[in-house]
N, C-alpha and C positions, 0 to 999 in steps of 0.2 A: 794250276788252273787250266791250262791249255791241254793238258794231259786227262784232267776230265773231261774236258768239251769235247776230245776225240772220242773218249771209250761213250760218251751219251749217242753220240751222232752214230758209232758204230751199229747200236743198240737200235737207234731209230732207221739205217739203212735195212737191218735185218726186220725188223718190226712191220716193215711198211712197203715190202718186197721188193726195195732198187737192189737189193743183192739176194744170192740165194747161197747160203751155205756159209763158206769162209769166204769166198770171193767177194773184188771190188777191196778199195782201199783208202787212207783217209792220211792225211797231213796237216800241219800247222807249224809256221815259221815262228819260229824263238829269237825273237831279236836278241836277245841276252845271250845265246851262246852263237849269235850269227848262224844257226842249222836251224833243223829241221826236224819236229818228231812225227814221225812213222808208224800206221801198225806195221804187226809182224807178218809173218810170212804164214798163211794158211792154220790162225788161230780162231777159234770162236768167236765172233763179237758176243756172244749173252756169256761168257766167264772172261773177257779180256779185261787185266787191269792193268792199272798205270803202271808198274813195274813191268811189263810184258812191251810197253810202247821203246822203240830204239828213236838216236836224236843223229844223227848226221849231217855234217856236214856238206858244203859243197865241193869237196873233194871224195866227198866219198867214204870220210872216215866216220868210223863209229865214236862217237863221243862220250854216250851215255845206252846202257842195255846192253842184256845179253841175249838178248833174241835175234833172232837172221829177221833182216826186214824185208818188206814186200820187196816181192819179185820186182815189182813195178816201181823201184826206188829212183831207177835212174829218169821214169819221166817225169815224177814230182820235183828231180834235181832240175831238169831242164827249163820247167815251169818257174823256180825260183828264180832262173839266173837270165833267163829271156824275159821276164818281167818282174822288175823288183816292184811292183804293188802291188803283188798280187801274196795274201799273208794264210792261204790255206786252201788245199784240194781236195777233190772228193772224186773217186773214179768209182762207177758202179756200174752193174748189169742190167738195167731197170727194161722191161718186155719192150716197151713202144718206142723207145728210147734205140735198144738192140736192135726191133724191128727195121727203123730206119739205117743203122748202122750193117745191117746186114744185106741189104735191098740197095746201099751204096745211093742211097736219099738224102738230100740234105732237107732237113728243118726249118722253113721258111718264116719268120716275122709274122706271126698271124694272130696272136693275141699280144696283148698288150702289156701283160707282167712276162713274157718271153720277151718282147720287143726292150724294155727297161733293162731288164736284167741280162741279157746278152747283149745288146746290145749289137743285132744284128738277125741274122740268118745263122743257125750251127750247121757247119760245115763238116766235111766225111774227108777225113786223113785217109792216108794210104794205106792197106793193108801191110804190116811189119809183123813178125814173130814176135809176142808179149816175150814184156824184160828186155828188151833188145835196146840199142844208143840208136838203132834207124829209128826204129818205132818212136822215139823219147822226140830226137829231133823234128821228126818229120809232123809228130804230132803241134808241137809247140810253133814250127809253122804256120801251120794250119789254122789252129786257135789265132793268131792274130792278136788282135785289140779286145775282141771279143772277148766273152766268161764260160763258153761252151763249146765243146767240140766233139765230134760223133768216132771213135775207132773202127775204122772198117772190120763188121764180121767178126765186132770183139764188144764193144759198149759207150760209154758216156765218161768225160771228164769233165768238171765245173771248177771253174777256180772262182774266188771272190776275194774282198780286201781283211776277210776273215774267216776262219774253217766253217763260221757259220751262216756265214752270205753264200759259201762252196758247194753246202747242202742243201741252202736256198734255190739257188741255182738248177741242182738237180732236182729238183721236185719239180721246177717251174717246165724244166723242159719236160721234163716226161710225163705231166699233163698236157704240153703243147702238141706231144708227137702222137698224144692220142687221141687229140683234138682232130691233129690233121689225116690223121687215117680214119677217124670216125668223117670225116669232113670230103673225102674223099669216095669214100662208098657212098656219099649223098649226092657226090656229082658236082660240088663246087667248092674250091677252094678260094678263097680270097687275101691275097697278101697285102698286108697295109703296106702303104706309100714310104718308099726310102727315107725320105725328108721328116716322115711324121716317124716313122723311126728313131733317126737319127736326136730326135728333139725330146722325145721321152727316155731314150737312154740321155741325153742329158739332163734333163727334169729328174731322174732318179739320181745319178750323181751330185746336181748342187741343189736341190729344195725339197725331194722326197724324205720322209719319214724327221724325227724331233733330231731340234739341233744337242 
């Protein structure tokens, strides 16, 4: 099951242009073998299938597949292990999303399903060489408490409490980031109040959506 929700979301990252090509990358924790499944390394999403997905551990080791897995393996490992709520990630290239990532912008709380769903402001990591343990750590730093975080000069990760809150996530920002650059050529931005922030990211956590 979890092997399909990735190859679907694949399908909808390419579909819906948060990636372009084979780029950007996608996970979901397996409580049942304690890892991790991964795409692969620079495959298709529109021919990926479940056999094609690798499951690793958090040491590193391959469990299940025989595919080389994302380059980016090791900052979906760092995201398991600096937060264990968090049960799936999504890293993508999405334009408004990079824009700000590339401008070393951070994301500011200005609509109110970015405010819920991060849970914050998305912040800009340090530029690291992708695939790198700087880049893995220094991202997951950064990320925080938060569910979103910007790659300097590279793109967007969303984690959620499931790979499909992850993708939720990345949609929400990358209409927010184009919210605030359309918002921005009009000359005013307006960032909602910490506190009222702070209260709809907990409205989303314990009373938003069916029990």
């Amino acid at each position: 099951m979890l092997r399909e929700k990735i190859i679907e979301i694949g399908k909808t990252l390419n579909n819906t242009g948060l990636v372009a090509g084979t780029w950007g990358n996608i996970s979901a924790w397996d409580s049942e073998y304690n890892g991790y499944w991964i795409t692969p390394s620079g495959m298709d999403y529109q021919t990926l299938q479940e056999k094609d997905l690798v499951l690793l551990d958090l040491e590193g080791n391959v469990l299940i597949g025989k595919r080389k897995p994302s380059s980016e393996y090791l900052l979906h490992r760092e995201v398991y292990i600096g937060r264990p709520d968090i049960k799936g990630v999504v890293h993508t290239h999405s334009p408004y999303a990079s824009a700000h990532a590339v401008s070393r912008v951070s994301l500011p709380a200005i609509v109110e399903d970015l405010a819920m769903l991060v849970g914050g402001n998305v912040e800009v990591a340090d530029y690291y060489l992708p695939g790198t343990q700087e880049l893995a750590q220094r991202t997951v730093e950064k990320l925080g408490r938060r569910n979103a975080v910007l790659l300097a000069n590279h793109g967007l990760v969303g984690v959620g409490k499931s790979v499909e809150e992850a993708l939720k996530v990345c949609q929400v920002v990358e209409k927010g980031a184009q919210i605030h650059i359309m918002s921005r050529v009009l000359g005013n931005t307006t960032v909602l109040d910490e506190q009222d922030v702070a209260a709809m990211a907990d409205n989303y956590l314990t009373k938003y959506g069916q029990p």
